[in-house]
LUMSENU-191679 format. One record per residue (C-alpha): residue in one letter; x, y, z; residue number from 1. Coordinates in nm, 3 decimals, padded with zeros to 5 digits, m for minus. Layout:
BEGIN
resn, px, py, pz, resi
A, X, Y, Z, NUM
...
***
This chain:
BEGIN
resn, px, py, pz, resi
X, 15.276, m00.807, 10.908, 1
X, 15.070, m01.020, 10.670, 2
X, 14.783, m00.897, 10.797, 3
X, 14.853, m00.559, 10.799, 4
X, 14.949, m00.583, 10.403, 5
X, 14.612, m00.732, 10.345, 6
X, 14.445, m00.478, 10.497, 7
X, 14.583, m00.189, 10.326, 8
X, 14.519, m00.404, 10.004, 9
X, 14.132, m00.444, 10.079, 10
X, 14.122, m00.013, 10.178, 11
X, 14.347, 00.068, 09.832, 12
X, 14.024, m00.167, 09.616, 13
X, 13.795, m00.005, 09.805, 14
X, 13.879, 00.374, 09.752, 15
X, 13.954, 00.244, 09.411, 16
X, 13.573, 00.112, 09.323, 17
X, 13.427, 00.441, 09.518, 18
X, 13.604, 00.676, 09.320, 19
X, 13.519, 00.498, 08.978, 20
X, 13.133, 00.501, 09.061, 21
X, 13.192, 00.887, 09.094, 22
X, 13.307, 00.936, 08.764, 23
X, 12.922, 00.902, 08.575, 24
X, 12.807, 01.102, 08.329, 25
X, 12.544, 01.317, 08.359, 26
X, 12.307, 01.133, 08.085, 27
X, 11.893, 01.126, 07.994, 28
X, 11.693, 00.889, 07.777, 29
X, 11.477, 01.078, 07.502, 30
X, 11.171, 00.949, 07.410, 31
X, 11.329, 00.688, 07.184, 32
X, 11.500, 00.490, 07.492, 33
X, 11.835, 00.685, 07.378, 34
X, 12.076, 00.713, 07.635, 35
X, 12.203, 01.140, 07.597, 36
X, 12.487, 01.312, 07.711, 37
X, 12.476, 01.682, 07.768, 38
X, 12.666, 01.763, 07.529, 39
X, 12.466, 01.550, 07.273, 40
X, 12.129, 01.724, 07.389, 41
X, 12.189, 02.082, 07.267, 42
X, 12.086, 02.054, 06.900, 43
X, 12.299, 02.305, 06.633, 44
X, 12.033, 02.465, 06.550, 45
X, 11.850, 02.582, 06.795, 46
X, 12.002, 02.863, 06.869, 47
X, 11.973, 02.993, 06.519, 48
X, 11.612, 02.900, 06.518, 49
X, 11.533, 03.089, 06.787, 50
X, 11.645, 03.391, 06.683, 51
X, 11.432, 03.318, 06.398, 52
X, 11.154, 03.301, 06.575, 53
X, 11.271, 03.592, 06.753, 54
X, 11.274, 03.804, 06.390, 55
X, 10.906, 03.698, 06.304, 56
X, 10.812, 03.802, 06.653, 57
X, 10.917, 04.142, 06.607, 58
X, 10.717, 04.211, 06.308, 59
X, 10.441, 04.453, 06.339, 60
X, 10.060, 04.411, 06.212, 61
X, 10.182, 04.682, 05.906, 62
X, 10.495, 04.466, 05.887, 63
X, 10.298, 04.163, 05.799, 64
X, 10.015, 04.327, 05.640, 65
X, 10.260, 04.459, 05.401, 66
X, 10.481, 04.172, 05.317, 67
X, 10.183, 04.014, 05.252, 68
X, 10.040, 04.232, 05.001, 69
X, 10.309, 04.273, 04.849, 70
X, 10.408, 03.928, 04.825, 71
X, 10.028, 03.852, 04.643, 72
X, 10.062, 04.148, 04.414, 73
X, 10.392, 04.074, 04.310, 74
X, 10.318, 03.681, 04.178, 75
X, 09.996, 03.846, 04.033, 76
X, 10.216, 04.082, 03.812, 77
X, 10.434, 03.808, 03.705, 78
X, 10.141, 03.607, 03.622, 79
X, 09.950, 03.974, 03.403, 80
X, 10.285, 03.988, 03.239, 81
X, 10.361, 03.659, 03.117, 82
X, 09.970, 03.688, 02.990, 83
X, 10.058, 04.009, 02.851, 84
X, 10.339, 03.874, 02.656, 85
X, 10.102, 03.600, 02.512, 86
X, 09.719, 03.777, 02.457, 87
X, 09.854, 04.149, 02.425, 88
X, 09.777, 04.239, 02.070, 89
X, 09.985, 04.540, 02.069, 90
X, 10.339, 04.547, 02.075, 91
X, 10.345, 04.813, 02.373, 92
X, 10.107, 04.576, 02.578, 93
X, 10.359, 04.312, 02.503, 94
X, 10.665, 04.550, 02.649, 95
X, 10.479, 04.645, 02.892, 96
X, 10.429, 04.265, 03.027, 97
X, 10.733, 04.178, 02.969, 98
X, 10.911, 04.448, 03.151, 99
X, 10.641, 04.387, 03.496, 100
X, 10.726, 04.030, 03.484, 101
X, 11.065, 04.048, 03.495, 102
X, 11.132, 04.372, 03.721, 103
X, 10.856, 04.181, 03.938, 104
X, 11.020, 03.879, 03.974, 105
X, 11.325, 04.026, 04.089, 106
X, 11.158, 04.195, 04.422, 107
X, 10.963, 03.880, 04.464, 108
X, 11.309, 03.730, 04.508, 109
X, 11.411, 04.038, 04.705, 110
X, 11.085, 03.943, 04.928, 111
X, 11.133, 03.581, 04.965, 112
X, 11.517, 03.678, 05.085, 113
X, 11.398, 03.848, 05.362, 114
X, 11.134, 03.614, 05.442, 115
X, 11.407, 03.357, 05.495, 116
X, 11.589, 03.572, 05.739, 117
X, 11.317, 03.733, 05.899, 118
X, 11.172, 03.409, 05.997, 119
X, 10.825, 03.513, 05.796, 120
X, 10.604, 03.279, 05.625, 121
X, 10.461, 03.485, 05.257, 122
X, 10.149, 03.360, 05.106, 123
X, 10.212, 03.151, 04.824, 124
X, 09.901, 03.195, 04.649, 125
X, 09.632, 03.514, 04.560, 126
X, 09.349, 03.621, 04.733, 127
X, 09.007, 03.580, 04.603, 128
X, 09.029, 03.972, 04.424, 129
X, 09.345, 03.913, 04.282, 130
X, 09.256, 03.562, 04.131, 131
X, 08.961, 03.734, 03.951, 132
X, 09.153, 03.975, 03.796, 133
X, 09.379, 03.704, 03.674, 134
X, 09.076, 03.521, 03.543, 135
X, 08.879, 03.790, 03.407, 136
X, 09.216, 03.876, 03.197, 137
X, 09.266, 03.555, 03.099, 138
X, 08.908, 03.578, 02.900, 139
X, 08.983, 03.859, 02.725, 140
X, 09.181, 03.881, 02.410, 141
X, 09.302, 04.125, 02.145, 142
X, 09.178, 04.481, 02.163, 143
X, 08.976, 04.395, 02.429, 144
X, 09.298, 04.232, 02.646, 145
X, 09.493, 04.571, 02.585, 146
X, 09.269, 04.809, 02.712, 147
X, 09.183, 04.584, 03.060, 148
X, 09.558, 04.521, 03.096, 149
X, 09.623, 04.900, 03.107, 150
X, 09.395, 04.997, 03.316, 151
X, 09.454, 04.706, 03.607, 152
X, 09.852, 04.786, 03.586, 153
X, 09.790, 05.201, 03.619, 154
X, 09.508, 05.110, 03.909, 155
X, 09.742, 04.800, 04.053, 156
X, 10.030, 05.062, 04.073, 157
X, 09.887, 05.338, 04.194, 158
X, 09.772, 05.141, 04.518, 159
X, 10.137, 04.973, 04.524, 160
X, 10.266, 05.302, 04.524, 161
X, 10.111, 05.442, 04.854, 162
X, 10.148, 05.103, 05.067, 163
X, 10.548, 05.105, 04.940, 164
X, 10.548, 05.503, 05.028, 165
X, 10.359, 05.391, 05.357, 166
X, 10.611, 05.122, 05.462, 167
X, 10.940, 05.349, 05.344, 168
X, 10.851, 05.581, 05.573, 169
X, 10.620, 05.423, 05.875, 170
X, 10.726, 05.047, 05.887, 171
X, 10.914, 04.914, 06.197, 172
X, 11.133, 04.627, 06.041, 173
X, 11.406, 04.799, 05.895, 174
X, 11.537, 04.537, 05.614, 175
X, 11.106, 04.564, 05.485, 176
X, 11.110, 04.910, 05.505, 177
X, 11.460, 04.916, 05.290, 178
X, 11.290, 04.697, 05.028, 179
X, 10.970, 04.940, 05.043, 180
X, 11.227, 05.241, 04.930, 181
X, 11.436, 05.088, 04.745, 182
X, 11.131, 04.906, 04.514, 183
X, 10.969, 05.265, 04.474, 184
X, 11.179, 05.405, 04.176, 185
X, 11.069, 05.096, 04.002, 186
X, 10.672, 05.117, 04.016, 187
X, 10.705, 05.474, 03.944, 188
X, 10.844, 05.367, 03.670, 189
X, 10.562, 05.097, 03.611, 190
X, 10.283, 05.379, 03.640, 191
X, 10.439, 05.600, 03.384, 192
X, 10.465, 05.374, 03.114, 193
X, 10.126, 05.176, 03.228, 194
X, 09.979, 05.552, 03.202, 195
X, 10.153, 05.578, 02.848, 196
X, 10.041, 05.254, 02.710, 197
X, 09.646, 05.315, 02.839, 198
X, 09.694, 05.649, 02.678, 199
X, 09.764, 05.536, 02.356, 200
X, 09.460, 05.318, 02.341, 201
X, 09.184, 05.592, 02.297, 202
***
């Protein structure tokens, strides 16, 4: 009887230590020697950064070719204005920067926005044409400043005008192509009073 009691003792320990050896967790070292579970190897954010990635990817060449022009023309109409607002020797030139630095600024915002959600990196800085214009404006003062100034913003928005109209109506990401249209109204109204000011200088 003894016996017997001792032997069902020795079977209970032994199902006992076989079942707890069962119960591991299914765990990897990262490159650190840290010991992971699976639930502490899925990162937050990686689901959200892939369908980042997954935005950007979707972009078209005229997607990007856009955003990117547009992105370098707007900071170099901030930049013309806030020179306007400085060197302009007329009081209309002075309007005229102030009003393309501010409305400017706004759909850079816009821009950047949709960058962010879209995944896109902008340019943060001017191509070698643009630069020179901001130079060669930069040299010029008075009567002199006026004149160049009115000219670059009724050439400057002309061009805008037909890559906007271009991307309203032909561009595959829809948010970029809502910005296009909905920008539009505004460097209309840029032309027209660009047109006015030039006028009014010969």
């Amino acid at each position: 009887m003894k016996n017997s009691i001792l032997t069902l003792f020795a079977v209970a320990t032994l199902v006992a230590c076989n079942k707890k050896e069962t119960q591991t967790t299914d765990t990897s070292t990262d490159s650190s020697g840290t010991v992971m579970t699976d639930d502490t190897m899925k990162t937050p954010g990686d689901s959200t950064m892939a369908t980042t990635n997954a935005n950007a990817a979707t972009l078209n060449d005229q997607d990007k070719k856009f955003a990117d022009a547009a992105a370098m023309g707007g900071m170099m109409e901030v930049m013309l204005g806030d020179l306007a607002k400085t060197n302009g020797s007329a009081a209309s030139v002075k309007s005229l920067g102030a009003m393309m630095s501010k409305d400017h600024g706004k759909a850079n915002d816009e821009l950047k926005a949709w960058a962010s959600s879209a995944g896109y990196m902008l340019p943060t800085s001017l191509d070698a044409e643009k630069q020179k214009m901001v130079d060669d404006l930069k040299a010029k003062k008075g009567a002199d400043f006026d004149r160049m100034y009115a000219d670059a913003m009724v050439t400057d928005h002309q061009k805008d005008i037909a890559e906007f109209k271009k991307q309203a109506s032909s561009g595959m990401d829809a948010s970029l192509k809502g910005f296009a249209d909905k920008t539009l109204p505004t460097l209309e109204h840029h032309l027209m009073e660009a047109e006015k000011v030039k006028a009014s200088m010969k």
